[in-house]
N, C-alpha and C positions, 0 to 999 in steps of 0.2 A: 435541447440546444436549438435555439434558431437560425441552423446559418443556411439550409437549404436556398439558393437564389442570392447569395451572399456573393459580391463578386472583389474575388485576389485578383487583381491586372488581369489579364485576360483569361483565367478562369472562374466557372463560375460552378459554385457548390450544388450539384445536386441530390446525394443521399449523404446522413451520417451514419455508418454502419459503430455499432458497438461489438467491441470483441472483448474476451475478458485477460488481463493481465496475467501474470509472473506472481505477482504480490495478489493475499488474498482479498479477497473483498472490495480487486479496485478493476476496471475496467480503463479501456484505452479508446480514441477514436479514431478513424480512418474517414474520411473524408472522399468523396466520390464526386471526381470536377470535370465538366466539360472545357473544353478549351475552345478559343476561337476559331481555330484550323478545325474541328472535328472530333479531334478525340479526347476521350477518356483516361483516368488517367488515377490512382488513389496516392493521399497523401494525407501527414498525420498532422492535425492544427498545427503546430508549431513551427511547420515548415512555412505555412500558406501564412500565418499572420507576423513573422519578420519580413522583412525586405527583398529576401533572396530570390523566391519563387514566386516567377510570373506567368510561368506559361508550361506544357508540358515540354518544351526544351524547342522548341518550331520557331520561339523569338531567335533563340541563341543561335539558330541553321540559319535564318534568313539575315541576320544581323551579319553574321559572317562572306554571305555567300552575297550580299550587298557591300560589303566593302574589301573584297576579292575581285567583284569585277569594278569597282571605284578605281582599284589600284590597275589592273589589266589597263583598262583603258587611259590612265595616268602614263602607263608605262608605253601604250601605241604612242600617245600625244609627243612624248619625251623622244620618241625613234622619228617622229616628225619631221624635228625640230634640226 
């Protein structure tokens, strides 16, 4: 597999580890990704090549905590007024 440097939205593939399956004679992958925040983080292709997974979950804190204090400060503006 070439996906080593393969980059899912902000992480980016560094090892593919093989481990071997349930069923004989088949094997699974796990995926070893850095993220843009720093960390590491394993995930199995499936997850990383739909739409879902972008990040090791640091988008989803900062998306929140960005439109938390949107609203805070919506909410001073509004006692303003």
């Amino acid at each position: 597999m070439k996906l080593p440097g393969k980059v899912f939205g902000m992480l980016t593939v560094i090892e593919v580890i093989q481990e071997p399956s349930k069923q004989k004679n088949r094997f699974k992958y796990k995926l070893k990704c850095l993220c843009k925040c720093g960390n590491y983080k394993y995930y199995q292709f499936g997850d990383l090549n739909g739409q879902g997974t972008v990040s090791c979950g640091c988008f989803r804190k900062e998306k929140w905590r960005r439109s938390y204090y949107a609203w805070l400060k919506e909410q001073e503006n509004s006692q303003l007024i």
